[in-house]
N, C-alpha and C positions, 0 to 999 in steps of 0.2 A: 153639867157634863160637857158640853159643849162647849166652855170658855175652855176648860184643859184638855180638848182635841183643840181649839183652835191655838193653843198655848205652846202644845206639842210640836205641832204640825206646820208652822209658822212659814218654817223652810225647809222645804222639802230638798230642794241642791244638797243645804248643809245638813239632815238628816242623810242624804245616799253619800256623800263625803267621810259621816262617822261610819257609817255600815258599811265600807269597803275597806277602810283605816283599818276594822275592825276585824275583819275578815283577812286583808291580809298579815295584821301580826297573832290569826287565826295559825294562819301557814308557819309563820314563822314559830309558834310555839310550838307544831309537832315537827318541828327539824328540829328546837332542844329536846323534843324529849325519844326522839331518833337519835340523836346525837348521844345522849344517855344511857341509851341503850348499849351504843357499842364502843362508849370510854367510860367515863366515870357517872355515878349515880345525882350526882349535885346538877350536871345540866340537865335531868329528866325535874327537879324540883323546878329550876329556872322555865322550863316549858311550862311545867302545871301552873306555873301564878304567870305566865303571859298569854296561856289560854284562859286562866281564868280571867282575865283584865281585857282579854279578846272578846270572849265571851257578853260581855257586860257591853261595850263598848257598840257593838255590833248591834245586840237587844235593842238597846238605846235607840239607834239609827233605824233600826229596823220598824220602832214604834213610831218615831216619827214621823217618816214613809207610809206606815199604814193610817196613823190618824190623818197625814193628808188627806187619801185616800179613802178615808171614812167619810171627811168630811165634803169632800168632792159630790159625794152617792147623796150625803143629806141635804146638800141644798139645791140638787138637782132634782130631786123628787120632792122638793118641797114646791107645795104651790105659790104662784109668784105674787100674792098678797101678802103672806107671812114670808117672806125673805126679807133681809135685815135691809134697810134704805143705806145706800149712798152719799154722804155731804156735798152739794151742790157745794163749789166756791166762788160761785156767780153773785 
């Protein structure tokens, strides 16, 4: 379980990068389907599959973020015998 939180989690920058990406063509999907609302019914579909794609995108980043995060709490409170060694390149 631990290799795919540290898998996840790798980079957390580029995890909050997707989850803002995410978020905001979040935004942008309910202006088509606001937009849809008060022209034609096709840019309310074009909203619903850029929120859906928002959606997903967001999740994404957002797991990432929190498996950092997971992983931050695990090897802090792990005692410092079992924590994984270092390669000296000495």
């Amino acid at each position: 379980m631990n290799k795919i939180l540290e898998k996840i989690g790798q980079n957390p920058q580029y995890s909050l990068t997707l989850f803002l990406r995410g978020l905001g063509l979040f935004v942008i999907g309910l202006l088509f389907v606001a937009l849809g609302y008060f022209y034609h019914h096709l840019w309310q579909i074009v909203g619903i599959i850029t929120l859906a794609i928002a959606c997903l995108l967001a999740a994404w980043g957002y797991l990432g973020i929190f498996a950092n995060r997971w992983l931050n709490i695990l090897y802090r409170t792990r005692p410092a015998n079992k924590r994984p060694t270092e390669k000296n390149s000495h």
